[in-house]
C-alpha positions in Angstrom: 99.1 307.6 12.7 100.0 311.2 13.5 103.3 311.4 10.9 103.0 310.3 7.1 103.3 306.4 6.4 103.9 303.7 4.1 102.8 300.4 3.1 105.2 297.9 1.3 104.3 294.6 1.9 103.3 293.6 5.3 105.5 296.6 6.7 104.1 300.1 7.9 106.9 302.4 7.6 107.2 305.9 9.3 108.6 309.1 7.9 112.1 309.3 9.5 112.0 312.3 12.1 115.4 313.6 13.3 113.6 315.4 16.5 113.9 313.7 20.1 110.4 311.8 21.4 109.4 312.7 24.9 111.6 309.9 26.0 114.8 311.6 24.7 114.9 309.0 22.0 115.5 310.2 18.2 113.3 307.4 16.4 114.9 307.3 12.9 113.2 304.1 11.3 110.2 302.8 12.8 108.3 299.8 10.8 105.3 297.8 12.1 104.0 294.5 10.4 100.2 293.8 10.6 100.7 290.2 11.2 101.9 289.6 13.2 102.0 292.6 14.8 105.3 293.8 16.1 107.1 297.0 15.7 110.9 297.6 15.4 112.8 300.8 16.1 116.2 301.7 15.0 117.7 305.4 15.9 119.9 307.4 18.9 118.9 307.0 22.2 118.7 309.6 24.8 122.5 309.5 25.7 123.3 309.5 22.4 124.0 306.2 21.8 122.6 304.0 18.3 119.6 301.3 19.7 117.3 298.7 18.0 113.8 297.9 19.8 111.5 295.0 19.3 108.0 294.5 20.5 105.9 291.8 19.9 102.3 293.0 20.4 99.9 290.1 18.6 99.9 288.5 22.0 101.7 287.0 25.0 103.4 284.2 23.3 106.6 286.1 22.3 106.4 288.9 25.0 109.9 287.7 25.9 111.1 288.2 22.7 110.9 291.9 23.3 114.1 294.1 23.6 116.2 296.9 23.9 119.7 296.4 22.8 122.6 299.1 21.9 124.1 298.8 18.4 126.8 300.7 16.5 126.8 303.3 14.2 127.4 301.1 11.2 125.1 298.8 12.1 121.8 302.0 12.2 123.6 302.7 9.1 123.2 299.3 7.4 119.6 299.2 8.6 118.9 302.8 6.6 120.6 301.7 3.5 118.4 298.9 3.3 115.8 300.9 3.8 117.3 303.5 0.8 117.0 300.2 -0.9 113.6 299.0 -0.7 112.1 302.4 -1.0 114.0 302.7 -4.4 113.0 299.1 -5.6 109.2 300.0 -4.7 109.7 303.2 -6.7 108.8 305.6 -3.7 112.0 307.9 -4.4 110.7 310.8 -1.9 110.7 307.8 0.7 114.2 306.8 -0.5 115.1 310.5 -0.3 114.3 310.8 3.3 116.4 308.6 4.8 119.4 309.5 2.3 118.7 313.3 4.3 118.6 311.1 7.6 122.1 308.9 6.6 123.3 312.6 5.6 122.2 314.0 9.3 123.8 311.0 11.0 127.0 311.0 9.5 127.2 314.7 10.1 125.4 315.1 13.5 127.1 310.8 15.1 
């Protein structure tokens, strides 16, 4: 992985980043599992707009599971308190930190 992660439980979780991808998309929480394997995505889209993504990738089973779906701002919200949460139950506080800074941005940038 190119940007600093972290392990809790069967969950990979990415260091926030408040930058657009290539696609236009600012990913704000990105957290994998190892099994099964499948990603989520939670951030602003390229028109601005809050969106959660799934993708299963274990295998073609659930491949219609998969999706793209607009969400509001209190819902990205819920989904990074929760995440303020876990980090600060697992004792990570620079983790917990982070996406305080990112709740922070979004409040003052949505």
């Amino acid at each position: 992985m190119s940007r600093k992660s972290i392990i809790i439980g069967r969950w990979c979780y990415l260091m926030p980043d408040t930058e657009p991808n290539n696609e236009g998309r600012i990913v704000l929480i990105r957290q994998a599992s190892f099994g099964p394997l499948e990603v989520y995505d939670w951030g602003i889209d390229a028109e601005g707009l809050p969106y959660e993504e799934y993708e299963w990738c274990e295998n073609d089973w659930f491949k219609d599971d998969n999706y793209f779906r607009h969400i509001s701002k209190e819902e990205l919200e819920e989904q990074i308190k929760k995440l303020i949460g876990t980090f600060t139950e697992h004792g990570v506080p620079e983790w917990a930190d982070a996406y305080k800074n990112v709740l922070n941005w979004l409040n003052s940038n949505g």
